[in-house]
Biopython code that builds the backbone (N, CA, C, O; Angstrom):
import numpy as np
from Bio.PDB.StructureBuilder import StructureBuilder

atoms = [
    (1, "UNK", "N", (-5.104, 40.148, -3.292)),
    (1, "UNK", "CA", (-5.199, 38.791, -3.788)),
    (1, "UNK", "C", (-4.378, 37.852, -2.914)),
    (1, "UNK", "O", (-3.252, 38.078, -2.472)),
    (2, "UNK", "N", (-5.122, 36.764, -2.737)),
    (2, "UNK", "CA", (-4.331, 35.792, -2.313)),
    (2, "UNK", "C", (-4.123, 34.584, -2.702)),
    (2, "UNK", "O", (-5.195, 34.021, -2.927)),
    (3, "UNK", "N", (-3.042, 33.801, -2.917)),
    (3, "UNK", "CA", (-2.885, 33.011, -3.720)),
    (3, "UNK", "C", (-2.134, 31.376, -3.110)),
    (3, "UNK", "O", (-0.980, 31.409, -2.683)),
    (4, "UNK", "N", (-2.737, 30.337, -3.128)),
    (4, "UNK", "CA", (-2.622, 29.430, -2.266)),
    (4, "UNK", "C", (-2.333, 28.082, -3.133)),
    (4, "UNK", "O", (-3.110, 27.776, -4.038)),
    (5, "UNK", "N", (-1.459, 27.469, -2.900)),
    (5, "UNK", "CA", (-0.676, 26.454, -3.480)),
    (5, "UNK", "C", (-1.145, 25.256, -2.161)),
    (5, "UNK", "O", (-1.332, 25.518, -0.973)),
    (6, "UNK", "N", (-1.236, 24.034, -2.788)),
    (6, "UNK", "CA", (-1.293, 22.871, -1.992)),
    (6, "UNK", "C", (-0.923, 21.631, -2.792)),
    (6, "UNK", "O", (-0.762, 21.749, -4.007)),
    (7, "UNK", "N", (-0.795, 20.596, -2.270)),
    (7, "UNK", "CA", (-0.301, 19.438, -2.715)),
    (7, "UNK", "C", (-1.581, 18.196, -2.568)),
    (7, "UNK", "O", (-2.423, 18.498, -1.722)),
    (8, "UNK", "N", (-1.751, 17.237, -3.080)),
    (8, "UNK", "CA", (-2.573, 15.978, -2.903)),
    (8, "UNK", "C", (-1.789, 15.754, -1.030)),
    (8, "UNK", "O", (-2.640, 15.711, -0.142)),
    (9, "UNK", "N", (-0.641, 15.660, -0.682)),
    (9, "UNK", "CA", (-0.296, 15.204, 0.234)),
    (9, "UNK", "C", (1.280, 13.955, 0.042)),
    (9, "UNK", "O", (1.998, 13.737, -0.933)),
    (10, "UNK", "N", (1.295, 13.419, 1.366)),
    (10, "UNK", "CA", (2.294, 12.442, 1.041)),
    (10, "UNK", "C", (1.591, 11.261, 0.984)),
    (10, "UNK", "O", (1.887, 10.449, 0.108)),
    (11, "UNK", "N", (0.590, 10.996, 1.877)),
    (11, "UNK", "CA", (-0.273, 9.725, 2.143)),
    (11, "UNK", "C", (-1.425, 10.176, 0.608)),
    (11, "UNK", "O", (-2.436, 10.759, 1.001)),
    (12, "UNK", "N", (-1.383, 9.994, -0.866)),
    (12, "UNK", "CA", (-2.030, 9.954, -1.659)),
    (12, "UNK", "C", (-2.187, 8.494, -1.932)),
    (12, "UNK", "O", (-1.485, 7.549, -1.573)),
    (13, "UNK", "N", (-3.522, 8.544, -2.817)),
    (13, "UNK", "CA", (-3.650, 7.220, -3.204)),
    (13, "UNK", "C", (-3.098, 6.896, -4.533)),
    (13, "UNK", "O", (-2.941, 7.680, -5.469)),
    (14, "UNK", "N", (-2.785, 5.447, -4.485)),
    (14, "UNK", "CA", (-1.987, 5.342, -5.998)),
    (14, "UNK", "C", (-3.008, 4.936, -7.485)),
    (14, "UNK", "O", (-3.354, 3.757, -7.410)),
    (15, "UNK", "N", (-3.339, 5.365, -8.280)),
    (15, "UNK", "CA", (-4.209, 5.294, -9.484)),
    (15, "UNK", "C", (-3.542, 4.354, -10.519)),
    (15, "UNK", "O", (-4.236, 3.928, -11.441)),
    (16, "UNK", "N", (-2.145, 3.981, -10.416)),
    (16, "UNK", "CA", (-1.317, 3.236, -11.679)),
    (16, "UNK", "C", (-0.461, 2.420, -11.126)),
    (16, "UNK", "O", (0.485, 2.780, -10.426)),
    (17, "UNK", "N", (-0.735, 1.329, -11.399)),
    (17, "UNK", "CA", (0.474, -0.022, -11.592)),
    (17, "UNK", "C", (1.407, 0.614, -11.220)),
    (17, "UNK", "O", (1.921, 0.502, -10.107)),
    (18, "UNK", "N", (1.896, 1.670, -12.440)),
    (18, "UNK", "CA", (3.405, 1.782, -12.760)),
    (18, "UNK", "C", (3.924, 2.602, -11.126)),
    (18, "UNK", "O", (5.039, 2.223, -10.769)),
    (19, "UNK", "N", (3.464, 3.299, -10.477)),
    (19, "UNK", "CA", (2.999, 4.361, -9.400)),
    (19, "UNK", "C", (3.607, 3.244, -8.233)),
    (19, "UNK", "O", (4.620, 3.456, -7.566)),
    (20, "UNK", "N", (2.841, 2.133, -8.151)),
    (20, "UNK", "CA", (3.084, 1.184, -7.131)),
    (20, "UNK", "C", (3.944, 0.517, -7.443)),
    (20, "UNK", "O", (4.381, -0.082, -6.460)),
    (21, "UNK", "N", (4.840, 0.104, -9.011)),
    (21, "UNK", "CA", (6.002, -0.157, -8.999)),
    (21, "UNK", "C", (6.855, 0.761, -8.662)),
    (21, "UNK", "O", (7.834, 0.187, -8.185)),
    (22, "UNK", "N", (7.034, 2.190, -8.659)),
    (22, "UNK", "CA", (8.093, 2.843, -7.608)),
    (22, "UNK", "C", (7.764, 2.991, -6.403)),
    (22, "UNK", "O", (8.334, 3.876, -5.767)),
    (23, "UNK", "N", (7.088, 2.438, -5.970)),
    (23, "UNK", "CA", (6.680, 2.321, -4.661)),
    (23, "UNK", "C", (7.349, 1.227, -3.603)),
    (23, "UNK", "O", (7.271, 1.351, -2.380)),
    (24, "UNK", "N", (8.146, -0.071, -4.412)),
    (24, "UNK", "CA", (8.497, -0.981, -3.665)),
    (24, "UNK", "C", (9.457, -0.364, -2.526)),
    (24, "UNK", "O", (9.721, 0.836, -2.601)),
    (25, "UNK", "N", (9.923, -1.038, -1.606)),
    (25, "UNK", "CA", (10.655, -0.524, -0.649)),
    (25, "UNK", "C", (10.321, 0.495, 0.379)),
    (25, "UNK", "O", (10.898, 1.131, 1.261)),
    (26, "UNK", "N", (9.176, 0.371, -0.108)),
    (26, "UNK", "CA", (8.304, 1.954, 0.683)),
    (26, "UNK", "C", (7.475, 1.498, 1.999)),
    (26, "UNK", "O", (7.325, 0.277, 2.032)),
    (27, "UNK", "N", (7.004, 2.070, 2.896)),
    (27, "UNK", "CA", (6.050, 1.445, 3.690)),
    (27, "UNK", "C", (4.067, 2.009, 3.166)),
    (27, "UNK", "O", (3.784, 3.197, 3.013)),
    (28, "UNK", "N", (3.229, 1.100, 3.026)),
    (28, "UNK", "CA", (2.068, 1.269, 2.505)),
    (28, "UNK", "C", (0.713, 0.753, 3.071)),
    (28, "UNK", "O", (0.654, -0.168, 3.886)),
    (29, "UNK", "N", (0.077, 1.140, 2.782)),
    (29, "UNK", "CA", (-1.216, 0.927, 3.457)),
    (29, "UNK", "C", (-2.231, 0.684, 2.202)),
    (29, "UNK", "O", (-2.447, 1.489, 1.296)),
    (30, "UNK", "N", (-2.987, -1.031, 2.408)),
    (30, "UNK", "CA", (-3.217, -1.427, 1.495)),
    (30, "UNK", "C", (-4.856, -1.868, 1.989)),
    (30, "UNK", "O", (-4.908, -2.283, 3.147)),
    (31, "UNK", "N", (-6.109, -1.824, 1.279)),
    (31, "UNK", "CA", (-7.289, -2.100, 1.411)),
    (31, "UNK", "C", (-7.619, -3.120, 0.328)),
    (31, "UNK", "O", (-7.188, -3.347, -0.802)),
    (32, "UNK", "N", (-8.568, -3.656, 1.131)),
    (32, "UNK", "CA", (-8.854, -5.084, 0.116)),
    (32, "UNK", "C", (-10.426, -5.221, -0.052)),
    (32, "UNK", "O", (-11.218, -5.117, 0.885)),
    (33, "UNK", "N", (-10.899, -5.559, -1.857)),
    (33, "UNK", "CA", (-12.127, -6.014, -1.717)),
    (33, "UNK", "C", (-12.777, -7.080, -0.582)),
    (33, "UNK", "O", (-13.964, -7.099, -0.256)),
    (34, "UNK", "N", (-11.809, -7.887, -0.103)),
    (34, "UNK", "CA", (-11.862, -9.503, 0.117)),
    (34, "UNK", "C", (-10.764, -9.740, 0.853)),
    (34, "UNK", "O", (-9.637, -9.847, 0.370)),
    (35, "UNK", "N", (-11.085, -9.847, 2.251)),
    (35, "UNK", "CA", (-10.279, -10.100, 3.114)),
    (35, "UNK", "C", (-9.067, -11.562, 2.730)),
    (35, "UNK", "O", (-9.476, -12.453, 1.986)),
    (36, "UNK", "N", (-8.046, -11.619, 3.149)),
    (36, "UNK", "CA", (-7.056, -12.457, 3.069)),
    (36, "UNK", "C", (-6.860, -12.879, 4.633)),
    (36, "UNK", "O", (-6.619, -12.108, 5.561)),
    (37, "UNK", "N", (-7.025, -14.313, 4.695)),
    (37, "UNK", "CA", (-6.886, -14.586, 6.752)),
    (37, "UNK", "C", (-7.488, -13.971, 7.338)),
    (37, "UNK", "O", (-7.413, -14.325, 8.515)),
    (38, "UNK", "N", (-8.548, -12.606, 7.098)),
    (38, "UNK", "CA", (-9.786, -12.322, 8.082)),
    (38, "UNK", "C", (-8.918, -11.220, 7.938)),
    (38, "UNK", "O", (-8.664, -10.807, 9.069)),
    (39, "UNK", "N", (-8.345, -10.552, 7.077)),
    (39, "UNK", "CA", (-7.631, -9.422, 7.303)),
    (39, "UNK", "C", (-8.235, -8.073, 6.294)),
    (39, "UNK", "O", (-9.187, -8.578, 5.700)),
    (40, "UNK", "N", (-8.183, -7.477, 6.110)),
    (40, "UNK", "CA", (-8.508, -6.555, 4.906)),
    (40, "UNK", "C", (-7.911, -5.032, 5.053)),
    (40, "UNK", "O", (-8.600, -4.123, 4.589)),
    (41, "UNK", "N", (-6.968, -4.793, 5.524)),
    (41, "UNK", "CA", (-6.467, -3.783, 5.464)),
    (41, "UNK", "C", (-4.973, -4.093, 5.663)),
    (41, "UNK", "O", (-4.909, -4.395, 6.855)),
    (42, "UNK", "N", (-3.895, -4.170, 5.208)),
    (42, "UNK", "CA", (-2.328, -4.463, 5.514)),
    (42, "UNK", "C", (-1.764, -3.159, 5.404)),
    (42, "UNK", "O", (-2.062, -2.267, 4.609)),
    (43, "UNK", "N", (-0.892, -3.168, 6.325)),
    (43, "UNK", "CA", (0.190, -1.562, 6.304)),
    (43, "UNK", "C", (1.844, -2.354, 6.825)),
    (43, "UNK", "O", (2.232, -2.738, 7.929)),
    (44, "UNK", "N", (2.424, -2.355, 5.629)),
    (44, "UNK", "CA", (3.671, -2.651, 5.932)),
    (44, "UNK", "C", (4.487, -2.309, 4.866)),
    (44, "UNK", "O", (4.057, -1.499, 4.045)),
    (45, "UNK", "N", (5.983, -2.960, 4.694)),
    (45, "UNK", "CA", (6.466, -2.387, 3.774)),
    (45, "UNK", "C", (6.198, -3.117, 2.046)),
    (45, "UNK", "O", (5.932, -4.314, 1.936)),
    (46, "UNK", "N", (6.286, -2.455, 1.155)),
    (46, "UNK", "CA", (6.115, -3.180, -0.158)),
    (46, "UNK", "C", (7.452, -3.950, -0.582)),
    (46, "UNK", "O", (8.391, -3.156, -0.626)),
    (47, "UNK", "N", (7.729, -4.944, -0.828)),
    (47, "UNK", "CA", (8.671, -5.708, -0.576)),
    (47, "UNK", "C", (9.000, -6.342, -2.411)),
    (47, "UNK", "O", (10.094, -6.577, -2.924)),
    (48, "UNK", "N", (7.714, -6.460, -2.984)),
    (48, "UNK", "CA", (7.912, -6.635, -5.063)),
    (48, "UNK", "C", (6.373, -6.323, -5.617)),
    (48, "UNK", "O", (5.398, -6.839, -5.071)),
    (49, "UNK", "N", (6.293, -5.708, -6.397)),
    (49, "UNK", "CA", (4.940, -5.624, -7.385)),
    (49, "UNK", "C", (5.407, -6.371, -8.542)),
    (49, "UNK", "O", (6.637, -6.416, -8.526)),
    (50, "UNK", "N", (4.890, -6.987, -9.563)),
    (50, "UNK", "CA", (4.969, -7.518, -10.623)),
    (50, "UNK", "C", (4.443, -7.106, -11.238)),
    (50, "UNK", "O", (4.926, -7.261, -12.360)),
    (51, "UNK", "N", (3.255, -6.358, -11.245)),
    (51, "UNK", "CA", (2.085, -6.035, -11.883)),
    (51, "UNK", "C", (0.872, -7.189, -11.692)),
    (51, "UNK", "O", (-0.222, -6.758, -12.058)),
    (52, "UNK", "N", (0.860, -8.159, -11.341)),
    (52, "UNK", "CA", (-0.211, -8.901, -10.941)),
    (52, "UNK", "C", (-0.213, -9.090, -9.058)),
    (52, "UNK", "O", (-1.089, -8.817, -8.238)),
    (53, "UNK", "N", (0.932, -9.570, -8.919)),
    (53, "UNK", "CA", (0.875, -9.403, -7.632)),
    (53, "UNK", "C", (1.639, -8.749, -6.230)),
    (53, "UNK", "O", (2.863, -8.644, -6.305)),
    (54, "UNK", "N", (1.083, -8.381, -5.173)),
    (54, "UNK", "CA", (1.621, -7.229, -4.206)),
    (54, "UNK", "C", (2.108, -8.362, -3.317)),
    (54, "UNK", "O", (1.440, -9.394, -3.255)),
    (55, "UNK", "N", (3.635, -8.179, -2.379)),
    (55, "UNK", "CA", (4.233, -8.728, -1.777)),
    (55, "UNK", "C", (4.542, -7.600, -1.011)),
    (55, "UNK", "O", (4.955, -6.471, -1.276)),
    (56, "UNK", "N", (4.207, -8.254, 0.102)),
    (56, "UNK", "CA", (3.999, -7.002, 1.655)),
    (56, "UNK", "C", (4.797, -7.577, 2.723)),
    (56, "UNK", "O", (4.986, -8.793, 2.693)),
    (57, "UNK", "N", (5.223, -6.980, 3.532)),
    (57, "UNK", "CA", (5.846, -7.338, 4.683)),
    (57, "UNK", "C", (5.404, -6.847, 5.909)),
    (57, "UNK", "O", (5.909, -5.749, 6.144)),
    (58, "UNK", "N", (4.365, -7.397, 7.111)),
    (58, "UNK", "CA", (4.245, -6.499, 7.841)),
    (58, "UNK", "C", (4.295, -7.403, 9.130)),
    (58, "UNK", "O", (4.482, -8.619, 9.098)),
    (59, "UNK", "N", (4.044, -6.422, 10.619)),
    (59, "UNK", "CA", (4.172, -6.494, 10.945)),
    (59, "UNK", "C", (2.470, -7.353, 12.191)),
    (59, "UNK", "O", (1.435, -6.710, 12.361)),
    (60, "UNK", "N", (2.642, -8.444, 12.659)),
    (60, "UNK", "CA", (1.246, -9.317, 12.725)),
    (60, "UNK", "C", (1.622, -9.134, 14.750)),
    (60, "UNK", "O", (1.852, -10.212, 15.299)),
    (61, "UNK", "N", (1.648, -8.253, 15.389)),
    (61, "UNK", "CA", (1.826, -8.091, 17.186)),
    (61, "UNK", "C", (3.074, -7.940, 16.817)),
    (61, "UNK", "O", (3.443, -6.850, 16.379)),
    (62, "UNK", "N", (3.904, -8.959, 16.925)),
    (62, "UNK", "CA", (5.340, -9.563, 17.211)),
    (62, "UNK", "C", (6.064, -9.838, 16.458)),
    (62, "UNK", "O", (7.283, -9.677, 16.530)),
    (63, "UNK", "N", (5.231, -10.478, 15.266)),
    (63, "UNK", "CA", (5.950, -10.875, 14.401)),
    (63, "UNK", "C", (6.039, -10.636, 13.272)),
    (63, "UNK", "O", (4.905, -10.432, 12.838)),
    (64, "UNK", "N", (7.188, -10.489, 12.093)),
    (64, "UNK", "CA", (6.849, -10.117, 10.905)),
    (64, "UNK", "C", (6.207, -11.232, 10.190)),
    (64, "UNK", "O", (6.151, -12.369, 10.660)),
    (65, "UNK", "N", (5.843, -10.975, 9.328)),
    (65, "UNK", "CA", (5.267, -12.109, 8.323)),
    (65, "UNK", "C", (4.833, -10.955, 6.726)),
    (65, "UNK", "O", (4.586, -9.758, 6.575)),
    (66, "UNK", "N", (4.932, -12.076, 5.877)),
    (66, "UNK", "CA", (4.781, -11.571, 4.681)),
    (66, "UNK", "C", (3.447, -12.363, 3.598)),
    (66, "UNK", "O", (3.537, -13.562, 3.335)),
    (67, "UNK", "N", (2.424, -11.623, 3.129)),
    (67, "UNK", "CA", (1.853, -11.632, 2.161)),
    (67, "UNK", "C", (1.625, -11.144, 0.865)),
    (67, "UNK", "O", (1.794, -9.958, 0.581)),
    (68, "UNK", "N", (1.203, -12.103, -0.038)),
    (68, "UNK", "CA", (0.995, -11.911, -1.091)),
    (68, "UNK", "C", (-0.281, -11.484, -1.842)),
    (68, "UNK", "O", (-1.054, -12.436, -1.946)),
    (69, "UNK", "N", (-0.717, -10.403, -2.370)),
    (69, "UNK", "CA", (-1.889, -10.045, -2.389)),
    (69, "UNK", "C", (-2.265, -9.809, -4.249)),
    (69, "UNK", "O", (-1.707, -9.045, -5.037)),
    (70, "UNK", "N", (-3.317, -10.713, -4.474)),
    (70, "UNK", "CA", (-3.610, -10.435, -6.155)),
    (70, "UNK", "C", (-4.033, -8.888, -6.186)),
    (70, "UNK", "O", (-4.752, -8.496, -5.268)),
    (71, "UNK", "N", (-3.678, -8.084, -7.070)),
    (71, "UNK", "CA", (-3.494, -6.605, -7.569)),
    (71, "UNK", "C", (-5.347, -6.709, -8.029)),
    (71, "UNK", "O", (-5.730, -5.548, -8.173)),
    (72, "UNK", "N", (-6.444, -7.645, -8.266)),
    (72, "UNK", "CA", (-7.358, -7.458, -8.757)),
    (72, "UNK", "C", (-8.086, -7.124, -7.744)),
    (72, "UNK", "O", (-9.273, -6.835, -7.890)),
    (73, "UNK", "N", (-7.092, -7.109, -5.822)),
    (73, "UNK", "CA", (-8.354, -7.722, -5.314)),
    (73, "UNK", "C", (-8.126, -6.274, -3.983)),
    (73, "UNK", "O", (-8.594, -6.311, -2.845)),
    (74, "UNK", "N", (-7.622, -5.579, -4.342)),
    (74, "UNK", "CA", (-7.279, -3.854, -4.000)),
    (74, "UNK", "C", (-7.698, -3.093, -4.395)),
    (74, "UNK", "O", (-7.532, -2.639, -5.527)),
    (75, "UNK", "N", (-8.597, -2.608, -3.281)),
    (75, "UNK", "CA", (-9.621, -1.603, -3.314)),
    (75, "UNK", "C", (-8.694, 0.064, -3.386)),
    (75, "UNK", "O", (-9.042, 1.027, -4.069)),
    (76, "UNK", "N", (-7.768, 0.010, -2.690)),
    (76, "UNK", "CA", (-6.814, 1.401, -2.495)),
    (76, "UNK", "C", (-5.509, 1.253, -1.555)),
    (76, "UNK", "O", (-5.353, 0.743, -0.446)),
    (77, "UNK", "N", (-4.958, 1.665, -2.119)),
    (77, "UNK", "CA", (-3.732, 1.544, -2.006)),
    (77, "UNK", "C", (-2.280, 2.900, -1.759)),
    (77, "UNK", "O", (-1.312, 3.108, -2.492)),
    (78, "UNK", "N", (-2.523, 3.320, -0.966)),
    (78, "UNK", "CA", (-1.387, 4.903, -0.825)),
    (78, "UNK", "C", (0.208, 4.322, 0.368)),
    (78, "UNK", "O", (0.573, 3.345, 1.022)),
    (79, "UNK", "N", (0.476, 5.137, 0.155)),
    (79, "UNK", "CA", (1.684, 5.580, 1.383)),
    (79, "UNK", "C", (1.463, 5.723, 2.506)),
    (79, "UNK", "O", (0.879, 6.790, 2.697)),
    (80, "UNK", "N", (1.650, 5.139, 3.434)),
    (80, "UNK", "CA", (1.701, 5.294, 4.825)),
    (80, "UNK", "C", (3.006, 5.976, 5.405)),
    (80, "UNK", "O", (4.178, 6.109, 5.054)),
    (81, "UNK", "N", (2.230, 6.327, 6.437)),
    (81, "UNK", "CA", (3.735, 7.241, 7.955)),
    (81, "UNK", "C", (3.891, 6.043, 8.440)),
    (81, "UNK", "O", (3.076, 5.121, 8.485)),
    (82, "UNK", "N", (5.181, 6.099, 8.873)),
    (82, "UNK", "CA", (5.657, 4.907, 9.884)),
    (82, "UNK", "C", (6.106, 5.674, 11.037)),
    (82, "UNK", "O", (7.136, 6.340, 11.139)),
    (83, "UNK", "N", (4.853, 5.414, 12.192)),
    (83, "UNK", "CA", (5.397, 6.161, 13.671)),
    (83, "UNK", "C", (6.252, 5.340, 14.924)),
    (83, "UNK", "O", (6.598, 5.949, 15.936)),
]
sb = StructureBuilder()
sb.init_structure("model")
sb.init_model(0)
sb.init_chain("A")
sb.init_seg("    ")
for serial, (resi, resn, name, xyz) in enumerate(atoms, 1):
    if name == "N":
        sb.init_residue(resn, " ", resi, " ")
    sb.init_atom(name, np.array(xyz, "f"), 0.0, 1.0, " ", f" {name:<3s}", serial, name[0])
structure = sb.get_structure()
């Protein structure tokens, strides 16, 4: 017999609010129904959830900059590697 243990991973996706409120401070990778500035995918760090809305920090070439993203309008949402 052999018997094999595995995990979802570290990069899982998040299913609950509450999930992405311990998530702040984290770095994340975020997909969007509906692009924001022609953008639709953000990977930076999570910076506040409220439960309505995601406050991101990332990184735009050079510069940081920070957005705010309505929680209705996130398609998926997990953990990112920072290389």
């Amino acid at each position: 017999y052999m018997l094999e243990v595995s995990s979802r991973g570290m990069v899982c996706p998040f299913h609950h609010e509450r999930v992405l409120t311990n998530a702040v401070g984290q770095y994340i990778n975020v997909s969007l129904y509906k692009a924001i500035d022609k953008i639709k995918i953000f990977q930076g760090d999570l910076v506040a959830f409220d439960g309505e809305t995601l406050t991101i920090d990332y990184l735009d070439k050079t510069r940081h900059k920070t957005v705010e993203i309505p929680y209705q309008t996130v398609a998926k949402a997990r953990l990112a590697v920072k290389l």
